[in-house]
C-alpha positions in Angstrom: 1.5 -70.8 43.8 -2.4 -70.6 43.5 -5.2 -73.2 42.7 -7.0 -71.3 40.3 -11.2 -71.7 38.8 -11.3 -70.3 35.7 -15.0 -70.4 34.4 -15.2 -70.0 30.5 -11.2 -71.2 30.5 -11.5 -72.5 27.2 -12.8 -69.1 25.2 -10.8 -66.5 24.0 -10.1 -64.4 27.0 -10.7 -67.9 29.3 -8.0 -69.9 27.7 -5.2 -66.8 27.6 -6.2 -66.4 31.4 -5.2 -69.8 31.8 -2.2 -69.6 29.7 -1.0 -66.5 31.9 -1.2 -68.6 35.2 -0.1 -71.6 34.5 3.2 -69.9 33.1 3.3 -68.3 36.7 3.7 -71.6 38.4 -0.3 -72.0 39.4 -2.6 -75.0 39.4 -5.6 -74.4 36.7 -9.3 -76.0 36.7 -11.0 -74.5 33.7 -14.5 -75.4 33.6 -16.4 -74.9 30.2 -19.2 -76.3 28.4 -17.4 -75.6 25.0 -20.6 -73.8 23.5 -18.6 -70.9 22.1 -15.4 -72.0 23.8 -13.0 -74.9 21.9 -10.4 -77.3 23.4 -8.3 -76.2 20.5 -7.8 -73.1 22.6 -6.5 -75.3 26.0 -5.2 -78.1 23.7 -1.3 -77.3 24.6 -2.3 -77.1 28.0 -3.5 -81.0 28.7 -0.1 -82.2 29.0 0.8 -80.2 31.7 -0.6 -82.1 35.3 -1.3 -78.2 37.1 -4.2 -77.8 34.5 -7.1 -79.7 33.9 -10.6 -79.3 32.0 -14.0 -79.9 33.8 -16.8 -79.9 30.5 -19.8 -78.8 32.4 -22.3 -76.3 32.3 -21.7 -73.7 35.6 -25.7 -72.6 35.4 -26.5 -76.4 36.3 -23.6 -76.9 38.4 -19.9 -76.1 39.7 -18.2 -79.7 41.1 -14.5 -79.9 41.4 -13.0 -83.5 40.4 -10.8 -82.9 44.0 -11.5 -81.6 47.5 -8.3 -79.7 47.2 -8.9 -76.2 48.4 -9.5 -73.2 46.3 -7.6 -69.7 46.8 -9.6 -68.1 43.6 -12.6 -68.0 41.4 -12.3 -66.2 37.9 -15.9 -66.1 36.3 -15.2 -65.5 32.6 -17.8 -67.9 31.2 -20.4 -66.3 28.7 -21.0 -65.5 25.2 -19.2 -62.4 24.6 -20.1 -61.8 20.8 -23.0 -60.3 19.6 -23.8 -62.9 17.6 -23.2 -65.7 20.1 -25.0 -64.1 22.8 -28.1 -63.1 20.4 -28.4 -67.2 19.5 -28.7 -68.0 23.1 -30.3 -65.3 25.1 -31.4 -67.9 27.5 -28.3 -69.5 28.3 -26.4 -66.0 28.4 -29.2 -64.6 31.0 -28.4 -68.1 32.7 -25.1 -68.0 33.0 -25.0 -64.5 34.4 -27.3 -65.0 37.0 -27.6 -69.1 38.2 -24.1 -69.4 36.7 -22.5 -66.5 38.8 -24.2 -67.1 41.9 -22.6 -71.0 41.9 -19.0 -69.6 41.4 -19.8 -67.2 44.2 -20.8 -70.2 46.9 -17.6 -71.7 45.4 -15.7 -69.0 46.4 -17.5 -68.9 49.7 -17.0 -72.0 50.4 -13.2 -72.3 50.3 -12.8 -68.3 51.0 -11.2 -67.8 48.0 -11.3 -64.2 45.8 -13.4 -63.6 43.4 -13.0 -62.2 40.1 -16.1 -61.2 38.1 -15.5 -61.0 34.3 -18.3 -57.8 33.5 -18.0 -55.9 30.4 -18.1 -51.8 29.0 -21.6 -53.0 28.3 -22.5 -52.3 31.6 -22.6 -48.4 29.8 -25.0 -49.3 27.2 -24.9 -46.3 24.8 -23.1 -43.8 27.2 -24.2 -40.3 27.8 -20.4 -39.7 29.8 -17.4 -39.7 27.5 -14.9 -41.4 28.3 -16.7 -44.0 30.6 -15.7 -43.8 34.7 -16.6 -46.8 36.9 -19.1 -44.1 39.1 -20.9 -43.2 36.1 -24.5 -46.0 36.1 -24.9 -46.4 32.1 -27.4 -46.0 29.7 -29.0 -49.4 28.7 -32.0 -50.4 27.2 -33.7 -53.1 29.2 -35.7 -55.6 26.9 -33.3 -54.9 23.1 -31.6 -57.6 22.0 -28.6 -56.8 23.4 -30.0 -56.4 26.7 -29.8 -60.5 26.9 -26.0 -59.7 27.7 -26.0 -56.6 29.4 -28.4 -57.2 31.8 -27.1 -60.7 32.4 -23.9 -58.4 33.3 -25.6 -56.1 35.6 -27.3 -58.4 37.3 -24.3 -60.3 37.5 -22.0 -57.2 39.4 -25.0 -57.0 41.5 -25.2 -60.6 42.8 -21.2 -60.4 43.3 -21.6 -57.5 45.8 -24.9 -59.4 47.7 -22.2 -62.0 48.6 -19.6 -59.5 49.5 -22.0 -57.6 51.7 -24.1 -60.4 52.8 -21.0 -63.5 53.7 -18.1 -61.7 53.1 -16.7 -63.0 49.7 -13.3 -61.3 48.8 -14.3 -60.1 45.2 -12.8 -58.1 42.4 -14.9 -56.5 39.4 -13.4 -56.1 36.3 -15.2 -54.2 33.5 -13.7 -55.1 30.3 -13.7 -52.9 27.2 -13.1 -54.6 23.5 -10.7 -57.0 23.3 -8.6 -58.8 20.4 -5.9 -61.2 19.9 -4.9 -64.6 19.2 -7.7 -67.2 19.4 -10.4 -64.9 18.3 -12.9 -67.3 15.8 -12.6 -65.7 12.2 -16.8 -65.8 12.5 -16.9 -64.8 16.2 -19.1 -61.4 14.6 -16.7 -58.8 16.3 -15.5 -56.5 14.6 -11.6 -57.1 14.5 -12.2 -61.0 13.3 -14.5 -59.7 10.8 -12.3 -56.9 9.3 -9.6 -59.7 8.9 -11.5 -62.1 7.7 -12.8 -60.0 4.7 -9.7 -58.1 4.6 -8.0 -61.4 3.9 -10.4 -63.1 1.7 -10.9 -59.9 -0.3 -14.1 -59.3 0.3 -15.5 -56.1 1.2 -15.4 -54.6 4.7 -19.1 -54.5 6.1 -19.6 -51.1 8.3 -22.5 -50.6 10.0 -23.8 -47.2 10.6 -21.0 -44.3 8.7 -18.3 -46.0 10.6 -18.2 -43.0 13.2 -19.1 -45.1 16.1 -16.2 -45.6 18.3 -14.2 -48.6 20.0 -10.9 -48.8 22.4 -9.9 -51.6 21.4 -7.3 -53.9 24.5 -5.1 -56.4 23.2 -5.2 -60.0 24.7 -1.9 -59.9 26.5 -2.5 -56.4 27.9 -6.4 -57.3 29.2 -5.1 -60.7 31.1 -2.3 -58.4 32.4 -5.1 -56.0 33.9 -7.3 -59.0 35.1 -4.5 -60.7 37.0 -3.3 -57.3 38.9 -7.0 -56.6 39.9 -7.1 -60.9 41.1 -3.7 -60.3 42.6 -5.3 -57.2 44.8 -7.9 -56.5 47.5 -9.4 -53.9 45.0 -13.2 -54.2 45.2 -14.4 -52.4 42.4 -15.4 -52.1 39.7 -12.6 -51.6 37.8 -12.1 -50.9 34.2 -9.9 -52.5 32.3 -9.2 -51.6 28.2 -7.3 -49.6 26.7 -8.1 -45.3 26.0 -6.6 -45.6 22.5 -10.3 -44.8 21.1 -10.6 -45.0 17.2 -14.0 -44.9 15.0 -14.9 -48.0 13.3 -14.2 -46.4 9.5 -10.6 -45.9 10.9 -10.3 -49.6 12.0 -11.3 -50.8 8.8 -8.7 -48.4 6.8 -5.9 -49.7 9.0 -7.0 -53.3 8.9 -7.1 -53.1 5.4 -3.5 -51.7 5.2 -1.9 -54.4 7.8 -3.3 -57.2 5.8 -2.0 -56.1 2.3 -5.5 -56.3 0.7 -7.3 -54.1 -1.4 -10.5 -54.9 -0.3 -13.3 -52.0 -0.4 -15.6 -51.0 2.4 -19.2 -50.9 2.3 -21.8 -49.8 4.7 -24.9 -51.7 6.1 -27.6 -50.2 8.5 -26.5 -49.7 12.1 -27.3 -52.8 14.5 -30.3 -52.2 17.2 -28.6 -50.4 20.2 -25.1 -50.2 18.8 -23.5 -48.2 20.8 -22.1 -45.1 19.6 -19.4 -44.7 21.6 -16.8 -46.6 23.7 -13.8 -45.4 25.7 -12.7 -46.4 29.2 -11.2 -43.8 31.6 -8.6 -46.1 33.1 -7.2 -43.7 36.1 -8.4 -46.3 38.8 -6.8 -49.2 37.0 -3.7 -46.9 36.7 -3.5 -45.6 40.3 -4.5 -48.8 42.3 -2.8 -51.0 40.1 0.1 -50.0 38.7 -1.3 -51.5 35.2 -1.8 -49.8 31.4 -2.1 -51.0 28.3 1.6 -51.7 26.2 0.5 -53.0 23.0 0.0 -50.7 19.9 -2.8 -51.2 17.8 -0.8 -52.3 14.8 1.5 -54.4 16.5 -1.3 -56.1 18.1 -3.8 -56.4 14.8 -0.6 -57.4 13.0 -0.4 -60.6 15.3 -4.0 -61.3 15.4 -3.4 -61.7 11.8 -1.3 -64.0 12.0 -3.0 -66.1 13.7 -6.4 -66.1 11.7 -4.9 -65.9 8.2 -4.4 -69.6 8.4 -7.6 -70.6 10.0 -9.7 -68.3 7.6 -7.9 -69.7 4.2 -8.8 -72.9 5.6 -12.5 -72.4 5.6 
């Protein structure tokens, strides 16, 4: 059994990281400052005396309630949506940068392992199909989205000063779309907006001609990879999603025929810096960790339906 940080423990990826280790018999402090997390998300977990929430903001400061040691650090705290991270650029760049670098003298300090949340954004709008960890990325520096990319670069980069520089036992994870339980019907990505129109019969909004790509991980299968790559002495980076690449237009035919509806699809203008295509090469993941991907596509959106049908007939 493990004393566990989880940073961002009460957002979507956060809280089913927590989930996954308290059902494995470890003792959980999820810090948050419940700007785009919710307690809904941890609210089955309070009752249970090996988890407890810290509300604080990590780019101001990291204090545990208890001097009990630390054996790992999971930094998952950010805005992950476009639409999120676009109304708070500030506080995304923050929590990249002052925010990471905290968790990393936490880590320090008790020697504990690192795991660094990153993202495919790291590729920007890649020029190598599919993505490999060796391959730098294509981003564009001052877009809007670079609030979140570069918050993420910079990010990876401050996690290897303190691995070179004092030694800090870190793990990089690269993490490609994700979907699942406890997505926010308004969240802005594209699976919780597909359902949500798709349910409320409104039309499916595609940007661009819909040929854009995604690979698209379900929740189970990225907390899977991320606990592997926390488990090991793998440096890194690693990515973790899953290969099954599909184009947007095809996500929104499929969606449409797993919720029943009969809504039609229309198309907007592409979004600044969209990027055109996304696909992890997951050989490293694979090889080093024994892990891949198990959930189909259906299966998976099938269950994410389930679980936003009642929360988006309720708005």
């Amino acid at each position: 059994m493990s004393r566990v940080v989880v940073a961002g423990g009460a957002g979507f990826l956060g809280s089913h990281m927590c989930d996954h280790l308290i059902a494995r018999g470890d003792t959980v402090i999820c810090l948050d400052d419940l700007s785009t997390g919710s307690r809904e998300n941890v609210a089955h977990l309070m009752g249970c005396d090996r988890f407890s929430l810290v509300v604080t903001d990590i780019s101001a400061r990291v204090e545990l309630e208890s001097g009990d040691p630390v054996d790992a650090v999971c930094n998952l705290a950010s805005p992950a949506s476009p639409p999120a991270y676009l109304e708070r650029p500030l506080e995304t760049l923050a929590v990249g940068s002052e925010g990471t670098r905290r968790l990393l003298e936490l880590a320090h300090e008790h020697g504990a392992r690192f795991l660094m949340a990153s993202t495919s954004e790291i590729y920007g709008d890649p020029l190598v199909h599919p993505q490999v960890e060796s391959y730098r990325g294509n981003v564009d520096p001052t877009g809007p989205r670079s609030v979140y990319d570069e918050a993420k670069r910079f990010a990876e980069s401050l996690t290897m000063a303190h691995h070179r520089a004092h030694g800090v036992n870190v793990g990089i994870a690269r993490i490609f779309n994700t979907y699942g339980p406890r997505l926010s019907p308004g969240d802005g990505r594209v699976v919780s907006n597909f359902i949500s129109q798709s349910l409320r019969g409104e039309p499916l909004t595609v940007y661009g001609d819909g040929s854009q790509t995604r690979s698209l991980c379900y929740v189970d299968d990225e907390i899977a990879g991320l606990v592997a790559l926390m488990d090991s002495t793998l440096t890194g980076p690693v990515n973790i999603g899953n290969p099954d690449e599909r184009t947007v237009l095809e996500l929104a035919h499929l969606i449409v025929e797993v919720c029943g509806s009969r809504s039609p699809i229309t198309f907007e203008p592409l979004p600044t810096d969209d990027p055109t295509r996304r696909c992890p090469d997951i050989t490293l993941a694979t090889t080093e960790l024994g892990w891949s991907p198990k959930v189909e596509l259906r299966e998976g959106l099938a269950r994410t339906m389930e679980y936003l049908a009642p929360r988006v007939m309720a708005a």
